[in-house]
N, C-alpha and C positions, 0 to 999 in steps of 0.2 A: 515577345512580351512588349506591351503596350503599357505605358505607366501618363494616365489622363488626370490633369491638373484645374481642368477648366472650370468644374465646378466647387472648387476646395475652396470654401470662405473661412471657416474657424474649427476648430476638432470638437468633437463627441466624443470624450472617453466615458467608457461602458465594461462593465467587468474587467478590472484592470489587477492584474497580478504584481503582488508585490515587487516582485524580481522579473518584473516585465523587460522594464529599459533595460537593466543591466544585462538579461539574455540578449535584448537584440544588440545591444551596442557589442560586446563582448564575445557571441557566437555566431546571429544570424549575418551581420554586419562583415563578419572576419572569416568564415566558413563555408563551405558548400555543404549543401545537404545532406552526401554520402558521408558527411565528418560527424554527424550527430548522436551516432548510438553511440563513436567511441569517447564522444563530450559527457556522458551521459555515464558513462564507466568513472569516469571524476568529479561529475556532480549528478548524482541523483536524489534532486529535491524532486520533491513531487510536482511542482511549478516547471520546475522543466522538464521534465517527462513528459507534461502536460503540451507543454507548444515545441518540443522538439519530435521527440518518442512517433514510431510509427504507428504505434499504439494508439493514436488520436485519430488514424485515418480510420480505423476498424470500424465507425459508426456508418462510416459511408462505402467501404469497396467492396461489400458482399451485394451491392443492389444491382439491381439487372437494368440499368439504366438501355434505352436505347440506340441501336448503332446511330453513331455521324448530328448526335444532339448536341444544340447548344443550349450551355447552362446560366442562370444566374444565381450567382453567389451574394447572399444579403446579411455584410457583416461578416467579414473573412479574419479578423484577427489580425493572427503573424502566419498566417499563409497555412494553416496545419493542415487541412482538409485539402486546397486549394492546388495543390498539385496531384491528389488522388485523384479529382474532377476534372483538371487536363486530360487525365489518361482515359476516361470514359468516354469523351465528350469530344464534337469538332470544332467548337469555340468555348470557352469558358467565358464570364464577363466577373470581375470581385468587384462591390462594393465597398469601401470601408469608411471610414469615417474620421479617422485617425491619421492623418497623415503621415505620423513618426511608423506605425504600423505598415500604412499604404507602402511606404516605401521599403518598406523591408519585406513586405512580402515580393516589391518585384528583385529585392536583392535575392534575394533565399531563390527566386523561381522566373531570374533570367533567361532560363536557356527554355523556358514554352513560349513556342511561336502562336500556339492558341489562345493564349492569354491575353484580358484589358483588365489594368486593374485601374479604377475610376474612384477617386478620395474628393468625398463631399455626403452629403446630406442626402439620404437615400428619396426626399422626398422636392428636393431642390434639383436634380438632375435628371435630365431629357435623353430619356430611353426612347428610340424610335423602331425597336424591334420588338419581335415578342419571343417567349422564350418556353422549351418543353419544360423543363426543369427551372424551379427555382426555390433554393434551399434558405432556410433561417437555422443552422446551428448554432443552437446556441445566443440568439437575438432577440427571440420572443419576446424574452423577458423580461427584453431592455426597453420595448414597446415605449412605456411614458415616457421615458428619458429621450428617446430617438426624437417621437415621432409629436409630441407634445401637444398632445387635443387630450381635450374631454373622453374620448374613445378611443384613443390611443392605438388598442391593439386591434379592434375591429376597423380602424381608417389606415391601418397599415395595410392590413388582408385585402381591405377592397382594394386601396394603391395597389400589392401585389397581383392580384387577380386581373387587373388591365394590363400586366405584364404578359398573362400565360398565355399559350395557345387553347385555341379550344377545345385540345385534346392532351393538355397540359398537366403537369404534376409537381404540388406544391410537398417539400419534405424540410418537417421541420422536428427539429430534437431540442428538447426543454427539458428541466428537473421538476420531478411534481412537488407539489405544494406537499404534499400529506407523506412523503417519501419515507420510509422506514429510518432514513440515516439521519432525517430532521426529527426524530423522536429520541435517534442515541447514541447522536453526536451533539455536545455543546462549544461552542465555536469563540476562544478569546476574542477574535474579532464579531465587535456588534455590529457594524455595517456590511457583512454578509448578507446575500439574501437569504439564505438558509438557517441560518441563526434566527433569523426572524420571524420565518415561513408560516408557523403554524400561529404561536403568540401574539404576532401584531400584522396578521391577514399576508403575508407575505412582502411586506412593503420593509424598504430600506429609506435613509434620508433623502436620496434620490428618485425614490416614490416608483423605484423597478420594483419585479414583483412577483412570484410565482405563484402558478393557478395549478388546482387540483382538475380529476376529468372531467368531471360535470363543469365545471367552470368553460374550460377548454370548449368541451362540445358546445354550450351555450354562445359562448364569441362565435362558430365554427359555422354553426347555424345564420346567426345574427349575417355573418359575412357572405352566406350564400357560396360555401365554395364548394359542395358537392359531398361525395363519399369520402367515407373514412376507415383508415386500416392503422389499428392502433400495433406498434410492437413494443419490447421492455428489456433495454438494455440494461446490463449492472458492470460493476457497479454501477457506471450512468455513463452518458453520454463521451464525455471527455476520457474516460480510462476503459472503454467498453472490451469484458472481456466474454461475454453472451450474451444474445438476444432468446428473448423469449418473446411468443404468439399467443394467440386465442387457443391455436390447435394444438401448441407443446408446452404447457404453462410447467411449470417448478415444483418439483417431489423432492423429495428427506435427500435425494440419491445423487441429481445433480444440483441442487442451489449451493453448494461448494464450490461451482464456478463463477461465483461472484467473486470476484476476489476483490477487496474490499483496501485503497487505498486512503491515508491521512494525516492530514496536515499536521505539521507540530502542532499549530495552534491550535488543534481538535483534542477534546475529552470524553470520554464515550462512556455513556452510562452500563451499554451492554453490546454487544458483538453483533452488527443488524445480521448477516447469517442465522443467529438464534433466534432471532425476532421472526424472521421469514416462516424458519419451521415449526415455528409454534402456530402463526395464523396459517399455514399451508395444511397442519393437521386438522386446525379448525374448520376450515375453508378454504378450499384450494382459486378463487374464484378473487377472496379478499385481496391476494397478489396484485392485483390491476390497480387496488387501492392505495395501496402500501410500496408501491414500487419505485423506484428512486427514478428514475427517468423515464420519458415517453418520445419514440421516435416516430414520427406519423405522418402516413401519405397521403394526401389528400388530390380528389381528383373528379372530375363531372362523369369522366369516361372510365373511369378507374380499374385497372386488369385485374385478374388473380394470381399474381405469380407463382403462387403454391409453395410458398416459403414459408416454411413452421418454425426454425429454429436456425441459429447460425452460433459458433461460437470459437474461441482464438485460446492460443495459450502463449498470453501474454509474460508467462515467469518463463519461459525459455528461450535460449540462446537464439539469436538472428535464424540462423541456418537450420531449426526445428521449428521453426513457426509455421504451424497450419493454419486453415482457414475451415472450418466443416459447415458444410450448409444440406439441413434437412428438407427438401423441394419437392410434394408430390412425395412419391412411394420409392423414392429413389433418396440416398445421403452419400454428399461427393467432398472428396477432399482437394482444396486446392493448400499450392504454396503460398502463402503469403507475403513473400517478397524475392526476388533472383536468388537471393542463396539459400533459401529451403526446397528449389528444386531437386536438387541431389538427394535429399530424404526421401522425397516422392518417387524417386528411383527407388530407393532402399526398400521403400513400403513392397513396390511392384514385384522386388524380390522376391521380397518375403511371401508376399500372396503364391507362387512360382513353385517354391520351398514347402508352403501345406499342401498346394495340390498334389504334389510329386511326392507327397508324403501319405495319400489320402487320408487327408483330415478336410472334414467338410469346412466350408469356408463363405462366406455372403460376398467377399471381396471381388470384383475385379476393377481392370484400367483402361484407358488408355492413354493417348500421349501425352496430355496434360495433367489427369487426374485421376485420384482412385473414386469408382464408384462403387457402395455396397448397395443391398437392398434392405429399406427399410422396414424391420419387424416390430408391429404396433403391439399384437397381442400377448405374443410368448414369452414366458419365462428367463431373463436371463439363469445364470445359474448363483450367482451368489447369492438370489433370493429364493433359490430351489434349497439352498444350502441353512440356509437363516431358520426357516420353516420346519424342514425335519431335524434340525437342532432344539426346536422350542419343542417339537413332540415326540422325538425318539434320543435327545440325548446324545453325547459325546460320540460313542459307539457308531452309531447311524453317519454321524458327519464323514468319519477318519473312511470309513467304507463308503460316500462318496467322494471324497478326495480320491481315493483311492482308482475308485472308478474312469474320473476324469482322468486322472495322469495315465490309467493306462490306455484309455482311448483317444488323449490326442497326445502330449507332451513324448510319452515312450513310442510313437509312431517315427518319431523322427531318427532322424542317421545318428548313430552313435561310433564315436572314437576314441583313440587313446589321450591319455593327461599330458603327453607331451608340449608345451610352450601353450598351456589351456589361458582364461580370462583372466586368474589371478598375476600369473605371468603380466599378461600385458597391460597390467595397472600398478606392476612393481610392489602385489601385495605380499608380504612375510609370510610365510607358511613351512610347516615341516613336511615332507614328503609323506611320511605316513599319515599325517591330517588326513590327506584327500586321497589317500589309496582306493576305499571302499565307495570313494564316489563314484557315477556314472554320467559321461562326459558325451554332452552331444555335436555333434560336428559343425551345423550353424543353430547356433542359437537362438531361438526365439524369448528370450528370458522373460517379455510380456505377457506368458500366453497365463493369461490370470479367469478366475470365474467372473468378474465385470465384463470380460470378452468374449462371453460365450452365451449363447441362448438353448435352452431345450426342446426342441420341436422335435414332436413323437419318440420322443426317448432318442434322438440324436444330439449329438454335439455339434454347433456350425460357430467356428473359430470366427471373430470378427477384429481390425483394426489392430493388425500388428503390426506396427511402427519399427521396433528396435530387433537389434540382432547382434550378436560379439559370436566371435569362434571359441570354441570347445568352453560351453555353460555348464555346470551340471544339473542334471535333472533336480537333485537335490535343493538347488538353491531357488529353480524355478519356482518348486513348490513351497518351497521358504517364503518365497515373498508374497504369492497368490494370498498368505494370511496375514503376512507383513501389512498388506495395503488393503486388508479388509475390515475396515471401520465397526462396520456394524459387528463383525462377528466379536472383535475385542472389544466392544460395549458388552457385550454377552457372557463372557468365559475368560480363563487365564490361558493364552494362544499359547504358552509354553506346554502348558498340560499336552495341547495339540499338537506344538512339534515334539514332543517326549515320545509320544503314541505313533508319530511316522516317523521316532527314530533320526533325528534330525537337528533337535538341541542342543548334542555337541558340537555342532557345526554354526552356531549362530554368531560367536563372534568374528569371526574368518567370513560368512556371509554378510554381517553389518555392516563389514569395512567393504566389501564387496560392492554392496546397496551405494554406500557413501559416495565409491569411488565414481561409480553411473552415475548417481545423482548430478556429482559436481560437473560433468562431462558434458548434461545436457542442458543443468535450468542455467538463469540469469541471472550471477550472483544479486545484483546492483539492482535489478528489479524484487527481485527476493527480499532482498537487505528490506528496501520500506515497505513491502508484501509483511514481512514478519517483524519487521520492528517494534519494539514494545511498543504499548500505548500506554497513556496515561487514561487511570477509570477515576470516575465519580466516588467511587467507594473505594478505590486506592487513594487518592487523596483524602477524604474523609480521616480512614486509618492513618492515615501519614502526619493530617493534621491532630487528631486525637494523639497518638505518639508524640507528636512533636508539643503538643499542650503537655501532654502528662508530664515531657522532660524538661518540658520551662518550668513547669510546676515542682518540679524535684530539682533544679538547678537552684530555683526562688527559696525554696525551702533550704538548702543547702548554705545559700550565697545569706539565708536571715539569719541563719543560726552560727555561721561563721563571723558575720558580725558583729551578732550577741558576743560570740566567745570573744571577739575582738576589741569589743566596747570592753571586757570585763578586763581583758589583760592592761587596755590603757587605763582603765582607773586603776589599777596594778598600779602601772607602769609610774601615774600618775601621782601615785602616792609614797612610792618609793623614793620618785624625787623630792618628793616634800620633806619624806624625812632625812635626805641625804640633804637636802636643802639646810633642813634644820641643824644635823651634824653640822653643817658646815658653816653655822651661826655658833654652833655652841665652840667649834674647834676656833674659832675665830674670837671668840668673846675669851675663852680661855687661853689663845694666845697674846689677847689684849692685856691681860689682868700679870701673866707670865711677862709680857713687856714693860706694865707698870712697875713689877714688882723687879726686876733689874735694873731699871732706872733706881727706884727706891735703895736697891740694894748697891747701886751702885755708889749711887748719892751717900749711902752710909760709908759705903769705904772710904771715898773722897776726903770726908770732913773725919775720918778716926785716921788715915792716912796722913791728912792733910794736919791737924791736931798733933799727931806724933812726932811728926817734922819740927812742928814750930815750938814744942819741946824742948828737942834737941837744940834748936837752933839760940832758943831759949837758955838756955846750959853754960852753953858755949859761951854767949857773953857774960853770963857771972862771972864764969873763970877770969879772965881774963885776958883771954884771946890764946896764942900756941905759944908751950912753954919751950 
């Protein structure tokens, strides 16, 4: 790793995250990179998911980059993407802008010897090479701020475009202006660009900016840089957990895999998932409109890789993450990091497991990957299922339940309940519970009608991932309706497990589901996947409530008052006459003291009188005889 100083005159900061410094100062700074999923388990802010999570590399390691290329990177951030690009590539070159950045991306990403990471002004520094690849994640849109002309983004393309070879490829990922989430997400912060996106033309204080496609293609044009291959990542760029194509665009069935992260400071007027499948009903075509992010290859010579579709499952645990890329008539699974190869073994099993079983199957492998075959037109079966429920009713469905389980799920080896799945999840059960169940020796517990397709009235098993020793048939078929959405929009699914007999077994199976479940997702990804949100019309009510109860508080707090004003004039007037009493008791002990003195004064002088009487007497007599 090469860390070049020469052109660094002053920083460019450009989409800067809140809790930027403190990530780098605090993890990238003090960590190596294998320490980040587990920092990630302690803080899952969505800001750092964002620049640590591997999850930021998925925009870029499905591309079929060519052997032994060197790349240039325009606007690397904190290194997120920047080490996914080492691994494709026989030179990487980062640009950044940032020096507190620049340098921490060569902290975080010391140990690549194909690395130059070069901090300065991408249009003040003297490239003497040229380069196949050169990416802008996420820069675009920082155009006017970077690059400070009049034409900002179209004098950066042509800059970039004397970088490329002449059989070179420009890949840039941006949010669109018109994105579904800028219509039903409102953002406390006003200096987002996406707050601002559609209201005031995409512009921030800083005068970055986000363009819708027509916009796009017009600079794209302007700049002369050749062909174009639009894709549509979601949620978007930064947390991409599928891409969609021109040839695999988004039905009722998967845009579920959007999985849709946000910020505290987000308020969302409605769920853009719902938004999707309303204009996808409409118009399956409007998606390109409405789509929160655009990733795009641009090229003079530009190939057809034959990639329709790619997509990740980001809420699960490290060592379950795959990668699926639809290519051509062919759908392959890779791992998506060293320790989800071991699954990909597990997968290979399992495929081993139907065939030995004869249950048809589209799967096979090899050493690296699963490969199935891609079926465009047929049937799966859950919408075989959906169809003769809307026209033949309850009856009709249980009898093909019926059908499937006994041609592929009862094909499988069955054994006895001894030390079975509940066992090995430490779940409570009484022996006689599970007497009358029937217990299969490896388990395919996935084998659901999403994984199945109907070609000529056969059944061809596709994409089974999981397996646990001794499942019961029972519960398989439990969940096949557990996790069929559309048909519980339809019917009360109990009625259906009542009819296969199966209903007393649901809470024993729940905690079952539970216990898989917890086994495989991402808590901590999950946590802000499902975290409440705050809505528009939650706050509304909350405010109306919270009015109503100032209002009964006010009324409350006037009329206690009142009562309180009336007691002090009570109060107030009791003193008065306790006041008064105590003039009158006062006046009449005045009058009472008068009249003792008086009364005393009379004794005085008829005492005093009596005496001189006597005294009086005395000397007539004449004195003692």
């Amino acid at each position: 790793m090469k860390l070049n100083l020469d052109f660094y005159n002053q920083d460019i900061i450009y989409n800067q995250l809140s809790k930027e410094q403190d990530i780098i100062q605090n993890y990238i700074n003090q960590y190596k990179e294998t320490d980040y999923e587990n920092i990630i388990k302690n803080d899952n802010n969505i800001e750092t998911i964002s620049m640590l999570s591997e999850i930021r590399k998925n925009i870029i390691n499905w591309y079929p980059f060519k052997k032994d290329c060197n790349i240039l990177e325009i606007g690397a951030g904190v290194g997120e993407i920047t080490g996914e690009l080492c691994k494709k590539a026989q030179k990487v070159t980062s640009i950044e802008f940032s020096k507190e950045r620049g340098q921490a991306i060569a902290k975080r990403h010391e140990d690549k010897e194909n690395l130059e990471i070069i901090i300065g002004n991408l249009k003040d520094i003297q490239i003497n090479e040229k380069f196949d690849y050169i990416t802008l994640i996420g820069t675009l849109e920082y155009a006017p701020k970077i690059y400070k002309t009049q034409n900002s983004t179209i004098d950066l393309l042509k800059h970039i475009k004397t970088l490329l070879k002449e059989d070179g490829t420009i890949l840039i990922a941006t949010n669109n202006k018109f994105a579904m989430r800028n219509w039903c997400v409102i953002n406390e912060n006003d200096h987002d660009i996406e707050y601002n996106a559609i209201s005031k033309a995409g512009k921030t204080k800083e005068d970055c900016q986000l363009l819708s496609k027509k916009e796009l293609e017009t600079i794209f044009n302007k700049a002369e840089l050749g062909k174009i291959k639009y894709y549509y990542p979601l949620p978007d760029y930064r947390y991409t957990n599928v891409i969609f194509t021109k040839e695999f665009m988004p039905d009722q069935d998967n845009i579920h895999r959007n999985m849709s992260l946000f910020k505290d400071t987000e308020v969302i007027n409605f769920h853009e998932n719902d938004g999707f499948i309303q204009i996808i009903k409409e118009n399956k075509n409007l998606f390109e409109f409405f789509t929160n992010s655009y990733f795009i290859e641009i090229s003079k010579q530009l190939e057809e890789n034959e990639i329709k579709y790619v997509s990740y499952w980001n809420n699960r645990k490290q060592e379950y993450r795959l990668k699926t890329i639809i290519q051509g008539n062919k759908v392959y699974k890779y791992p998506n990091n060293n320790l989800a190869k071991k699954h990909i073994d597990t997968i290979k099993h399992n495929i081993d497991i139907l065939k030995n079983s004869n249950i048809n199957t589209l799967d096979t492998y090899d050493n690296e990957k699963i490969i199935s075959q891609y079926v465009e037109n047929a049937k799966s079966y859950n919408k075989v299922l959906i169809e003769e429920y809307k026209q033949n009713g309850i009856e009709k469905l249980i009898q093909l339940i019926n059908e499937f389980t006994q041609k592929t799920i009862q094909k499988l080896e069955t054994t006895d309940m001894e030390n079975n799945i509940f066992d090995h999840f430490n779940i409570n059960y009484q022996k006689e519970q599970i007497q009358d169940l029937h217990f299969i020796k490896e388990g395919l517990w996935d084998l659901n009608f999403q994984n199945c397709f109907l070609i000529d009235d056969k059944f061809y098993i596709y994409d089974q991932e999981w397996i646990e020793q001794k499942v019961p048939i029972e519960f398989i078929i439990y969940r096949e309706i557990l996790i069929f959405e559309e048909l519980k929009k339809l019917t009360d699914i109990n009625e259906i497990y009542e009819k296969l007999d199966i209903l007393k077994y649901k809470d024993l199976f729940n905690q079952l589901e539970e216990h898989i479940s917890k086994k495989i997702m991402d808590d901590k990804i999950c946590e802000v996947w499902h975290k409440p949100m705050k809505t528009v019309r939650g706050l509304i009510v909350e405010n109306h409530t919270l009015r109503t109860t100032n209002q009964s508080i006010e009324t409350q707090l006037e009329q206690q008052q009142q009562e309180n004003q009336k007691n002090m004039e009570q109060i107030q007037n009791e003193q008065k006459q306790i006041q008064e009493n105590i003039q009158l008791i006062q006046q009449k002990d005045q009058k009472i003291e008068e009249l003792t003195q008086i009364i005393r004064s009379s004794l005085s002088w008829k005492i005093s009188k009596a005496i001189d009487k006597i005294i009086g007497n005395k000397e007539k007599g004449g004195g003692n005889k």
